[in-house]
TIVO-2410 file (N, C-alpha, C; in nm, 3 decimals):
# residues 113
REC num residu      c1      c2      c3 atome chaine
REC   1      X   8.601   1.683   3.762     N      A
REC   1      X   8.605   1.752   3.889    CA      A
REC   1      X   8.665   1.659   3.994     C      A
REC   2      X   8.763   1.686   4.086     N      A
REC   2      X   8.825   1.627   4.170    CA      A
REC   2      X   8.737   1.590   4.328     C      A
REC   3      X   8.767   1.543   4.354     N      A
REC   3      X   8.667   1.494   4.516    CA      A
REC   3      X   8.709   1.605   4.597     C      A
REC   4      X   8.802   1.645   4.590     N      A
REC   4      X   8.791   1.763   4.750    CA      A
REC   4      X   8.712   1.894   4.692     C      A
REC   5      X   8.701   1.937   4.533     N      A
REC   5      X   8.655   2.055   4.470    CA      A
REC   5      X   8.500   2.044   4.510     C      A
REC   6      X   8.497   1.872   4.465     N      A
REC   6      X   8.329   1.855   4.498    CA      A
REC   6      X   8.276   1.866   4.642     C      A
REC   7      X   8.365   1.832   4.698     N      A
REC   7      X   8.318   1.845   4.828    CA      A
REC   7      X   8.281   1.958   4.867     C      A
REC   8      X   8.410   2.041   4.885     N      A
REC   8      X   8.378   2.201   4.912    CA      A
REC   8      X   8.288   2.283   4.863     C      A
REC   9      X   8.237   2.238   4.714     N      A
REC   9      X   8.158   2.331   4.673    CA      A
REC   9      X   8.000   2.293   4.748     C      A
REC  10      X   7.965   2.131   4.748     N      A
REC  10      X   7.874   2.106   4.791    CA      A
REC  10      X   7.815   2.146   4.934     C      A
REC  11      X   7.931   2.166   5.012     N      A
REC  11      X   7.963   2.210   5.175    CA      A
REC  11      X   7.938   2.394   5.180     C      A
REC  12      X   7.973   2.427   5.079     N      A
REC  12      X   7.961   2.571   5.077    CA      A
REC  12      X   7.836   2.585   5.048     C      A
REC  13      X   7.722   2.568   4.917     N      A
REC  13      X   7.631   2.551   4.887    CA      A
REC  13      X   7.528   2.520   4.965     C      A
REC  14      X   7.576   2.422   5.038     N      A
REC  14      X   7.465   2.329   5.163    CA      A
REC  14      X   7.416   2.495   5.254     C      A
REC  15      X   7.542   2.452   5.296     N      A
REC  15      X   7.522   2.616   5.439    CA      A
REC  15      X   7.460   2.731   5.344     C      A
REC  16      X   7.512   2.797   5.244     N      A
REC  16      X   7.425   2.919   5.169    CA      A
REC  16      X   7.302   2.871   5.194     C      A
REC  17      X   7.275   2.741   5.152     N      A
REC  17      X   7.101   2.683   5.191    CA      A
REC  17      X   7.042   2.689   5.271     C      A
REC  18      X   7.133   2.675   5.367     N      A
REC  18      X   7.056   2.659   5.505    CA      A
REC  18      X   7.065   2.744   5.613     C      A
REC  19      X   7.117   2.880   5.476     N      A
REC  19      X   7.135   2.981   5.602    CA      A
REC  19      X   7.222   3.014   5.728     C      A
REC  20      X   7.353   2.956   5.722     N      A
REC  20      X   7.422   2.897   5.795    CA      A
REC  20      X   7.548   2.975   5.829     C      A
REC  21      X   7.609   3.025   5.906     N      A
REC  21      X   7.736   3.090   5.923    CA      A
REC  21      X   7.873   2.969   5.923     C      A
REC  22      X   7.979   2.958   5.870     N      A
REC  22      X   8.071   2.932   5.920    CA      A
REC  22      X   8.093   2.900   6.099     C      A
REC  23      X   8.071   2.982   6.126     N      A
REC  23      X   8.124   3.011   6.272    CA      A
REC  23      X   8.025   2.882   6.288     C      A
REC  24      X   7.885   2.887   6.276     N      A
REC  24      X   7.785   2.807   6.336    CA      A
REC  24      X   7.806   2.634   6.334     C      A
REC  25      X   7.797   2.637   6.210     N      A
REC  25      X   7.862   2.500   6.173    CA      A
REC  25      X   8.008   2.442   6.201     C      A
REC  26      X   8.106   2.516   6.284     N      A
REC  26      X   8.240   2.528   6.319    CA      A
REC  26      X   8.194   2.464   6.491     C      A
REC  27      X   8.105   2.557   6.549     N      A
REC  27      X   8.079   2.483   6.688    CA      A
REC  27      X   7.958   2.397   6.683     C      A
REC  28      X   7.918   2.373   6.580     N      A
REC  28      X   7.770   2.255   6.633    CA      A
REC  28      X   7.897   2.115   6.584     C      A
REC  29      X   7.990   2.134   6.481     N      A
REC  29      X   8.101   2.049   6.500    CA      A
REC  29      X   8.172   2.006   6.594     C      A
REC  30      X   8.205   2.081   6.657     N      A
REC  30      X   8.309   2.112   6.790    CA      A
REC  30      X   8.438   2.105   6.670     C      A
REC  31      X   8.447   2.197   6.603     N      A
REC  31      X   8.578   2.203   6.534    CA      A
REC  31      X   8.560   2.367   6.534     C      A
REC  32      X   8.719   2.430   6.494     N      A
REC  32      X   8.752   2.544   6.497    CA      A
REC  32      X   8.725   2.640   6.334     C      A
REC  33      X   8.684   2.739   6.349     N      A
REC  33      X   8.630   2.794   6.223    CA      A
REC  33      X   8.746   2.767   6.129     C      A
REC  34      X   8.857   2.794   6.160     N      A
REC  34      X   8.966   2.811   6.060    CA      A
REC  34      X   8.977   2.650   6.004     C      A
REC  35      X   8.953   2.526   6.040     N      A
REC  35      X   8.915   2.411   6.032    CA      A
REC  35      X   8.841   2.377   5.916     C      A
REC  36      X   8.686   2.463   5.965     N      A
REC  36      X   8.548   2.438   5.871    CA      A
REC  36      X   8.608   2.513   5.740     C      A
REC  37      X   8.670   2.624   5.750     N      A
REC  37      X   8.686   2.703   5.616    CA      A
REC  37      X   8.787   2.647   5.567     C      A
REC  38      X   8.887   2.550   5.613     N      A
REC  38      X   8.969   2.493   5.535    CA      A
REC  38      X   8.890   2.373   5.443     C      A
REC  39      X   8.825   2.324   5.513     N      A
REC  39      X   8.711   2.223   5.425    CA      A
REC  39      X   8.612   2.266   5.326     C      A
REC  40      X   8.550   2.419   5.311     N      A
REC  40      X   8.481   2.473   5.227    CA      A
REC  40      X   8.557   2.516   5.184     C      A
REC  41      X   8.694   2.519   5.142     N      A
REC  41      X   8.778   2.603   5.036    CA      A
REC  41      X   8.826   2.487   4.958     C      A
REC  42      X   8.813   2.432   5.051     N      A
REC  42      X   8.888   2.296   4.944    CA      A
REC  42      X   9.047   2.245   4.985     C      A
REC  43      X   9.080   2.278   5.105     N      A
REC  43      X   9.206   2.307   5.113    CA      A
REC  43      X   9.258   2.139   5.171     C      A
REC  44      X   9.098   2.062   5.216     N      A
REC  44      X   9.108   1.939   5.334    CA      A
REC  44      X   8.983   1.906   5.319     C      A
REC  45      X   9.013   1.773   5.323     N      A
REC  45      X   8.917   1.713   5.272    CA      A
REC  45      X   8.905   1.641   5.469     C      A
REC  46      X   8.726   1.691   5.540     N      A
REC  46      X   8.737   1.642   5.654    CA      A
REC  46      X   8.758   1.520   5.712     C      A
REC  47      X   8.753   1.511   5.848     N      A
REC  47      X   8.798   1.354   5.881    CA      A
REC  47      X   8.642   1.317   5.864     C      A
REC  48      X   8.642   1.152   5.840     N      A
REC  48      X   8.460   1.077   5.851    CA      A
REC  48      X   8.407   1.153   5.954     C      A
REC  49      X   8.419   1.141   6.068     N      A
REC  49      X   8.336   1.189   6.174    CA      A
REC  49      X   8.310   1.301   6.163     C      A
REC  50      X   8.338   1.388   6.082     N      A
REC  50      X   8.315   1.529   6.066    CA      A
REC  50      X   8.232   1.551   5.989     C      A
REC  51      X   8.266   1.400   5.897     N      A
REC  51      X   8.140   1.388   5.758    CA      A
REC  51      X   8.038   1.379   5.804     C      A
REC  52      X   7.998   1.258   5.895     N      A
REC  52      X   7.869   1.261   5.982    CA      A
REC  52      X   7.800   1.341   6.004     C      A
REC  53      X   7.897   1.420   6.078     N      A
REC  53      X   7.844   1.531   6.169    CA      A
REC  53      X   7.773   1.646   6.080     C      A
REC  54      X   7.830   1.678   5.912     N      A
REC  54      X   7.787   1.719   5.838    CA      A
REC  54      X   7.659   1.719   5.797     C      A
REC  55      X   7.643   1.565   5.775     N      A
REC  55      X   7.523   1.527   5.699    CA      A
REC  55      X   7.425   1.564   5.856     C      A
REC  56      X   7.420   1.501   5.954     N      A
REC  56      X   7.324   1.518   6.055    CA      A
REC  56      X   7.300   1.678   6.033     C      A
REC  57      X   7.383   1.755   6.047     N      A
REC  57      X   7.372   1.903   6.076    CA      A
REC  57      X   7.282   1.951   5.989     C      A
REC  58      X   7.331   1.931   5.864     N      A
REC  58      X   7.245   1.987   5.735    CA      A
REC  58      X   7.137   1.936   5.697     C      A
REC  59      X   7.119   1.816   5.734     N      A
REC  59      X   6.964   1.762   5.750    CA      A
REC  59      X   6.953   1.721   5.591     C      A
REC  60      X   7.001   1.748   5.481     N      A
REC  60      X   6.997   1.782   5.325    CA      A
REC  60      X   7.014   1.643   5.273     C      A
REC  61      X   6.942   1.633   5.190     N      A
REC  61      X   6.909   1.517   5.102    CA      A
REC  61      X   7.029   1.530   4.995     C      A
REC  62      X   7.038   1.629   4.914     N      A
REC  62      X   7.147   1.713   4.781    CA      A
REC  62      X   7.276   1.625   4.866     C      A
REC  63      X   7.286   1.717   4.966     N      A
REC  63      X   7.418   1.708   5.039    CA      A
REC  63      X   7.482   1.576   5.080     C      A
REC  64      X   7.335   1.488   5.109     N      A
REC  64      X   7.391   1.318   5.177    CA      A
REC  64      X   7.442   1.259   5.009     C      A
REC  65      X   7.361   1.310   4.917     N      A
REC  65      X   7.394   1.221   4.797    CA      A
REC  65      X   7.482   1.222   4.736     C      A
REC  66      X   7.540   1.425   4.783     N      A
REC  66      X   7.665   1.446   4.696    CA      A
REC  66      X   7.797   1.369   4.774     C      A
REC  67      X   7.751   1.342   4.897     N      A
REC  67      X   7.889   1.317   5.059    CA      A
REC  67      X   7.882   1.146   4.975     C      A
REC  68      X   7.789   1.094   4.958     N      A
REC  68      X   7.737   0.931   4.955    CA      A
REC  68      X   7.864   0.886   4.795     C      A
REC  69      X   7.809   0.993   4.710     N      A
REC  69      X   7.890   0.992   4.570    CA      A
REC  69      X   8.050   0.977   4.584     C      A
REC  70      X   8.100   1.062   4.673     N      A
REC  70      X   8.221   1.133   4.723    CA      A
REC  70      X   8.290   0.976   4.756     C      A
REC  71      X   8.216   0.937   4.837     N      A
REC  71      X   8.297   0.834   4.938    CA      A
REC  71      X   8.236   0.678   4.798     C      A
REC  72      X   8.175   0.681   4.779     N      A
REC  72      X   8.172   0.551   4.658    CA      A
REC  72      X   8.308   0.609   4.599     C      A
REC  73      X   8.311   0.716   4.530     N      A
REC  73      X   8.418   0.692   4.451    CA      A
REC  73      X   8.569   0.725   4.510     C      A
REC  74      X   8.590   0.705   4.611     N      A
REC  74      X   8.681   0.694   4.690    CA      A
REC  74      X   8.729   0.552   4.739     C      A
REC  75      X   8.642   0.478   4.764     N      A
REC  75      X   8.599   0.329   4.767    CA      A
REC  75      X   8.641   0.259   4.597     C      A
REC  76      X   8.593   0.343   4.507     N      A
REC  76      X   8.600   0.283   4.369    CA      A
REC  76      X   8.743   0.270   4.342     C      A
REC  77      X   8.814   0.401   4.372     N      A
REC  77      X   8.925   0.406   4.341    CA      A
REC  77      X   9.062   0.336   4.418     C      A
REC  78      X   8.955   0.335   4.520     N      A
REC  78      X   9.108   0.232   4.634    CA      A
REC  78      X   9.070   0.046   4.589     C      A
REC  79      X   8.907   0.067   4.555     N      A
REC  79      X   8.912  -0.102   4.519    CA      A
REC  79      X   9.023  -0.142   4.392     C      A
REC  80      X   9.006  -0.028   4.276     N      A
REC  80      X   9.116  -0.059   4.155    CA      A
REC  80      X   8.965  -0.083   4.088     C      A
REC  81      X   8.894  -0.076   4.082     N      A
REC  81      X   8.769  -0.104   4.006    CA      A
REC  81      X   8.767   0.010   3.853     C      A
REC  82      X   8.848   0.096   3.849     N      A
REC  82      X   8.824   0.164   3.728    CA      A
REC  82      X   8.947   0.079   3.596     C      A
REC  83      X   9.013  -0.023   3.663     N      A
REC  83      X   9.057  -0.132   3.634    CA      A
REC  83      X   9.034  -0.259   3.534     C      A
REC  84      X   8.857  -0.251   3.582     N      A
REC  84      X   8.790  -0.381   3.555    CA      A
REC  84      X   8.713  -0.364   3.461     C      A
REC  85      X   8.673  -0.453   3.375     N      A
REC  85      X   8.565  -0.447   3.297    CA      A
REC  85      X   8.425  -0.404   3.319     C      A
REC  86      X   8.324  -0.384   3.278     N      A
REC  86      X   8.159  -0.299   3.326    CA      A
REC  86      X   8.159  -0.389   3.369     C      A
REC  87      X   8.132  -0.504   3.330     N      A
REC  87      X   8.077  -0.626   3.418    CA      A
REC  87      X   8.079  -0.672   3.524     C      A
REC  88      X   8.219  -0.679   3.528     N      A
REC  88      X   8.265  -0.679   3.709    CA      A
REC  88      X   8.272  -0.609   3.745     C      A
REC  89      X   8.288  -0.452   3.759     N      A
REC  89      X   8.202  -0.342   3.817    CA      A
REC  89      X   8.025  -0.319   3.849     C      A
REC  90      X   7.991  -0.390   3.796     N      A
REC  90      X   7.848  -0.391   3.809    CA      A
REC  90      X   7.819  -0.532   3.890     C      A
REC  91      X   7.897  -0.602   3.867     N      A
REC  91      X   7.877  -0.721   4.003    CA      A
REC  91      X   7.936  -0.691   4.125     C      A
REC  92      X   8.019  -0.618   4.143     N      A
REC  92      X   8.094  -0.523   4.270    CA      A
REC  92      X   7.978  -0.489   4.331     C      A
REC  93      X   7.920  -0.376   4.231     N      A
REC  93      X   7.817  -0.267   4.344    CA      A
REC  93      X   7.682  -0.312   4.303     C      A
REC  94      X   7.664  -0.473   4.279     N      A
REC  94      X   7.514  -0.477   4.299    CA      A
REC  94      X   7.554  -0.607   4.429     C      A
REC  95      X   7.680  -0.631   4.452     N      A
REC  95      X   7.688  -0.738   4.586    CA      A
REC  95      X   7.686  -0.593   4.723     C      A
REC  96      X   7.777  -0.534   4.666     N      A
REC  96      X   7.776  -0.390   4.785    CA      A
REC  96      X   7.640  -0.332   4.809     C      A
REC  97      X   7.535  -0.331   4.721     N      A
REC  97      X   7.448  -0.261   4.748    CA      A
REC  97      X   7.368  -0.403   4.813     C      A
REC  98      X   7.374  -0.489   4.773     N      A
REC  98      X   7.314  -0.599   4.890    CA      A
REC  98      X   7.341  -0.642   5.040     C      A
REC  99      X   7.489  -0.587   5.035     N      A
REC  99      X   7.552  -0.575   5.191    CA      A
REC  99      X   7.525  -0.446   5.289     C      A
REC 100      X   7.513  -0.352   5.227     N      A
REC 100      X   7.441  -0.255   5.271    CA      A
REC 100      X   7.280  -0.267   5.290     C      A
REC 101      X   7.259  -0.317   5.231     N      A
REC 101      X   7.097  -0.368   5.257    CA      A
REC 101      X   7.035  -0.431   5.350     C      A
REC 102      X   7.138  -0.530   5.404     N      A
REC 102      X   7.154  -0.640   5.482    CA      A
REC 102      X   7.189  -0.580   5.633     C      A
REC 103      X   7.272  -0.484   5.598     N      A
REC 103      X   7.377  -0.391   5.731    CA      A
REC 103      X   7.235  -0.303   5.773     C      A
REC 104      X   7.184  -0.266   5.649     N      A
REC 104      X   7.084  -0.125   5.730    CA      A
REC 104      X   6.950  -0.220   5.750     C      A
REC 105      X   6.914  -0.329   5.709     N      A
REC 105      X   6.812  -0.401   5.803    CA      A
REC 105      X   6.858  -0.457   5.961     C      A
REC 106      X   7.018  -0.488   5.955     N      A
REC 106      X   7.015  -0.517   6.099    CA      A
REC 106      X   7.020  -0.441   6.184     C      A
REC 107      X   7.106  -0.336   6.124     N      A
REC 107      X   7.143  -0.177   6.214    CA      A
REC 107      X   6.939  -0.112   6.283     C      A
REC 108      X   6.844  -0.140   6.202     N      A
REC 108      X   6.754  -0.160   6.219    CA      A
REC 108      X   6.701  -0.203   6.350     C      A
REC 109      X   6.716  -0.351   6.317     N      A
REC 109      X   6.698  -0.402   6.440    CA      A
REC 109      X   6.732  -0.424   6.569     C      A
REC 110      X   6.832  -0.370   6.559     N      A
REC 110      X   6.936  -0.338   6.680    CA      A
REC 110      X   6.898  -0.231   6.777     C      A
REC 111      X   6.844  -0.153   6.677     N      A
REC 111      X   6.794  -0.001   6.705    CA      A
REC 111      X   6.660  -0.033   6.790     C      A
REC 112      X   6.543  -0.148   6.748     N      A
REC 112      X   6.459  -0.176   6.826    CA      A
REC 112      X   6.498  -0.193   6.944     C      A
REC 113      X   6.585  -0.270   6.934     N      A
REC 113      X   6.623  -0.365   7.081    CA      A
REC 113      X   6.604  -0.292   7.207     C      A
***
């Protein structure tokens, strides 16, 4: 399955879930319906900030993991990592998952401040 198929389907799915109109999710975006339905068809894959705006909107756990999946392997594929041996793929994303670890304890604390 290709990343924009997954996307769309997951984006379509989400809203059926949540009860959701097009139109609705088009202005809690501030984007134009014909926009949102180009992204649930599969036609465009959205800009990040739209991704955001996604995940906040939908509130959905399914949805952050399927958006989270999406963009690793988007990341995977621009690193050249399907390239490398398991090994050094698995030392990739256990240093990445430590930098993220590191990022969301400070982002954390920042947030106290």
């Amino acid at each position: 399955m290709d990343i924009l198929h997954e996307f769309s389907k997951a984006l379509l799915q989400t809203r059926q879930r949540k009860d959701a109109t097009q139109e609705q999710v088009a202005w809690a975006l501030d984007v134009s319906q014909a926009s949102y339905n180009a992204w649930e068809c599969g036609h465009r894959l959205c800009p990040y900030k739209h991704i955001v705006g996604l995940i906040n909107y939908f509130d959905d756990e399914q949805f952050t993991r399927c958006v989270l999946r999406i963009l690793l392997t988007i990341q995977h594929n621009m690193a050249g990592l399907d390239k490398l041996p398991e090994k050094e793929i698995q030392k990739y994303y256990t240093s990445l998952l430590a930098l993220l670890a590191d990022e969301c304890e400070q982002w954390i604390k920042d947030l106290k401040k």
